[in-house]
N, C-alpha and C positions, 0 to 999 in steps of 0.2 A: 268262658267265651260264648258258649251255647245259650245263657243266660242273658249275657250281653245283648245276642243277636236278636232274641226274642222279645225284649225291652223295645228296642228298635224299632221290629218290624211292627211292635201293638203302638209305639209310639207313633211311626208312620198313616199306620189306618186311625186314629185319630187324627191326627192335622188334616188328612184328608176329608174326611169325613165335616170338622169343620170347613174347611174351605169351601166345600160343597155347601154346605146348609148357609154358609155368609154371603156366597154370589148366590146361589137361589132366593132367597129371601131379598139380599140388597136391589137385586133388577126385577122383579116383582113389583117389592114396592116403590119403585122409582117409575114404573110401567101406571100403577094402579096412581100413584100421587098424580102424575099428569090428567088424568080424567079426574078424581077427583082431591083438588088440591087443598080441602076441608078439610080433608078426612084426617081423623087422627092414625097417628102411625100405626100404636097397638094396637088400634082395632083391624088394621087390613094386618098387621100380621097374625092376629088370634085365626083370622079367614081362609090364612094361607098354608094354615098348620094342616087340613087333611089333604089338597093336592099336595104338601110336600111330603106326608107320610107315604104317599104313593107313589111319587117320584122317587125317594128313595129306595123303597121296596122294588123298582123295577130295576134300580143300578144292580143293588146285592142279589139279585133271585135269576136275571138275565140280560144283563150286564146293558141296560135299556136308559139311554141320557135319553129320549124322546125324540121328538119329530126339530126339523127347523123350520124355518117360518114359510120355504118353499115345501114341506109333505116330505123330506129326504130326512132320513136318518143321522143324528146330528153324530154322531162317534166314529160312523162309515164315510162321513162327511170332512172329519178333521183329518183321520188317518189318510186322505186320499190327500188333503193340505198338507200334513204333517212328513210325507215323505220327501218333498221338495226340501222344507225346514231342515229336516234330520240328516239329506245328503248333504247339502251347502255347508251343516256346522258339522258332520264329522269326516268331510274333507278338510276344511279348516282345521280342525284336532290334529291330524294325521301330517298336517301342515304346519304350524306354529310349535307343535310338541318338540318331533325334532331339528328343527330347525334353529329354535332359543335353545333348546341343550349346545346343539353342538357350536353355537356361537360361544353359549357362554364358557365348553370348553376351551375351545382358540383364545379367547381373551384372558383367559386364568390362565392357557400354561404362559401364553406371548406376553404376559404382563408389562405395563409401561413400554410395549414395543408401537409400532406403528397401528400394526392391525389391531390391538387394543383399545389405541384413542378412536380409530374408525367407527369399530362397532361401540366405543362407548356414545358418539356424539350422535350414531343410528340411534341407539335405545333411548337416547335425552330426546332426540327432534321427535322420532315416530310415537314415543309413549303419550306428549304432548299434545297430538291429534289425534279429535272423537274420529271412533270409526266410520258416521255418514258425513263428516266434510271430509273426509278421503274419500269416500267411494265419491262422492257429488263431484269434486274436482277431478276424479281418472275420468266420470263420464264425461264430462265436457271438452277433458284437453284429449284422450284416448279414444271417445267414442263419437263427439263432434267434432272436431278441430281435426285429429288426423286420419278417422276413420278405422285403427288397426282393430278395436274391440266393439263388439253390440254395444251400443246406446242404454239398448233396454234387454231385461232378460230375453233370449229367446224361446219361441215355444216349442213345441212338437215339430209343429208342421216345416222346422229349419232344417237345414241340412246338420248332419253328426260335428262338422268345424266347427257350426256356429256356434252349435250350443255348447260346444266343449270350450271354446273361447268365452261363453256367456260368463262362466264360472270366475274366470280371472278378479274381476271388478269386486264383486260380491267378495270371496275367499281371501284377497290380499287384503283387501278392507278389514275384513273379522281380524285377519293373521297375525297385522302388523304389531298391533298391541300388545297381544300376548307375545310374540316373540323379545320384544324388549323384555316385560316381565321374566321370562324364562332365560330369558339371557343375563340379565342381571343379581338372579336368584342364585343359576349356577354359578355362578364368576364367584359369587360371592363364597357361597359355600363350600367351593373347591378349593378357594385359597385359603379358608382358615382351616380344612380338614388337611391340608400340604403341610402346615406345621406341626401334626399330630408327629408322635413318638412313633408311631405302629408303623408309619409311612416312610419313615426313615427307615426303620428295621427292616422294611422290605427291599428298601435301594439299597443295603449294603450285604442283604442275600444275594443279589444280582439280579431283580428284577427291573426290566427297565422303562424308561417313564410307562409306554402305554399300558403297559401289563400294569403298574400303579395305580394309574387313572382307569382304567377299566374293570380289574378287579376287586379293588379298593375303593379308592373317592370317588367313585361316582356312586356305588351302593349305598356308606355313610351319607353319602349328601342327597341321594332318592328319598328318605326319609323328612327331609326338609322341602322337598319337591312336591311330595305326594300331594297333601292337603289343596297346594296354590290348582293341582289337575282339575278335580272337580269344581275349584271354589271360582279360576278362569272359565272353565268350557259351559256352567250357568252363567258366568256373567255374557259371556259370546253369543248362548244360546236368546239370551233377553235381548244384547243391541243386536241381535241380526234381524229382529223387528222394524227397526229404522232405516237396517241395509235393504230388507224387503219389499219398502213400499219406495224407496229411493227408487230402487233399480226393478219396479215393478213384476219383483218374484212374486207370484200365485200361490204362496206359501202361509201359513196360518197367521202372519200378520192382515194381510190384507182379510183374510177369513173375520178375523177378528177384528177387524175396524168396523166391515160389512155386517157383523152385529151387535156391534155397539152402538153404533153411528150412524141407523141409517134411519133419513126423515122422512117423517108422512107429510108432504107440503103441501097437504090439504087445510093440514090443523097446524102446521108448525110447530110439531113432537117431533121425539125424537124415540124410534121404535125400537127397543131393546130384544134382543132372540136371546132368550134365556135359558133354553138347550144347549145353545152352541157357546155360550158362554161360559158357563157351567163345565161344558167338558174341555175348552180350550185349558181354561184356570186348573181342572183336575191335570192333565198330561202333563201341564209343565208343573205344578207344586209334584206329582207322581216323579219325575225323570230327577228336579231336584234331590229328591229324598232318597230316591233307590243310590243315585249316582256319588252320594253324599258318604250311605251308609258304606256303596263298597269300597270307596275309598280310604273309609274308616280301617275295614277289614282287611286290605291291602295290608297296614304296616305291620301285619304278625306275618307278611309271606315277604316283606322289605328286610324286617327285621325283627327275627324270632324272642330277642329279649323283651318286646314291647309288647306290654300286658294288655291286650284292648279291655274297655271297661274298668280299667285304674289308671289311676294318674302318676302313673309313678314306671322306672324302666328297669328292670335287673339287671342285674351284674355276673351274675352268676353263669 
């Protein structure tokens, strides 16, 4: 496993390190082709080879993504965007997780009962709407029409209501998606681990359902849970981009439009910050990989028989 883990982690600081060197170079030359739109490629990238040798030697030596296009430091600059980002999606985690579990319990044990068809025609309708025509529709009937939610994110300067309310629009938006997902994973999985032999043998020890379902299937079925955790809470962490500039969060979407996208209307370019770009694309391929690996590592503390780094599960 120790082997394993080290694979990983040198796996990691490679793709990183690519990503880096492909938005540095790609906004460069897409910076430099605008003034000159002659120029051959290789030759502005043979050009760009000694500021990017330097540019990376600031990252590994003291931890230096450079300046942004205002003189502010572009990594002190996202982290101050990024914590807006990072609460919004792990309240939503903390929201969607258990909420599709324990739906998807109700409808596995209530099978074919009422509350069963309920939440299944929830997970059919909600799974079927993107996350930004939800939020766009609570803003207009919820935040124009009746007034009970902000319009628009609140900022600081709101009272502690508002902006505790700001959250709603945003977080049910991310939530709703995943909860279907997670509801329908478990339903699924609980009901074909109920007709395991093991589960029997424990109802006819005297245990009774929830001691079953809590002891039993739902550990078995965590194992088929785990992977959808990290593989959902990146995909939430990318469309909460679209939730962002919807609902006018200050959060590194907008950061990141503002340097991608923003024009010089003198010339009619288009001015790329390639600091800030550069460490946007690092934090999120970074949060991906790390969040990928430990849930990799999770299934030996899910499930002791499963050997991480083979493909294969003992028995023994």
């Amino acid at each position: 496993m120790l082997w394993y883990i080290i694979k990983r982690i040198t796996w990691l600081f490679l793709v990183l390190f690519l990503i880096v060197t492909l938005l540095y170079i790609t906004t460069k030359t897409l910076m430099v082709m605008q003034y000159f739109p002659k120029m051959k490629v290789w030759d502005i990238v043979k050009q760009m080879i000694p500021p990017y040798k330097e540019y990376i030697k600031g990252i590994i030596q003291s931890w230096d993504f450079g300046k942004t296009q205002r003189g502010i430091d572009a990594w002190d600059t996202l982290m101050f965007k990024a914590k807006i980002t990072l609460k919004l999606n792990l309240i939503s985690f903390f929201v969607y997780v258990p909420v599709g579990v324990f739906l998807g319990i109700v409808s596995a044990v209530r099978k074919n009962k009422f509350i069963d068809h309920f939440i299944s025609i929830f997970t059919l309708v909600f799974s079927s709407i993107p996350s930004f025509v939800l939020a766009f529709a609570m803003i207009l009937f919820f935040g124009y029409e009746l007034g009970w939610l902000p319009p628009l994110y609140p900022v600081i300067a709101y009272s502690f209501r508002d902006r505790l309310l700001g959250f709603v629009i945003p977080v049910f938006a991310l939530s709703i998606g995943p909860i279907a997902t997670f509801t329908r994973l478990v339903k699924g999985e609980l009901l074909e681990t109920f007709g395991q032999d093991y589960l029997l043998l424990a109802r006819t020890k005297g245990l009774n359902q929830r001691q079953v379902i809590f002891r039993h299937a739902l550990r078995n079925s965590a194992v088929a849970v785990m992977p959808e955790l990290s593989t959902v809470f990146i995909a939430v962490l990318t469309g909460s981009f679209f939730i962002e500039i919807i609902y006018n969060v200050q959060g590194v979407a907008n950061l990141f439009l503002e340097s991608l996208f923003k024009p010089v209307l003198d010339f009619n370019q288009v001015f790329i910050d390639t600091n800030t770009v550069v460490a946007i694309g690092f934090f999120y391929s970074a949060m991906a990989l790390v969040i990928s690996l430990v849930s990799d590592l999770l299934y030996a503390v899910i499930d002791p028989r499963m050997k991480i780094g083979r493909k294969r599960v003992t028995n023994d």
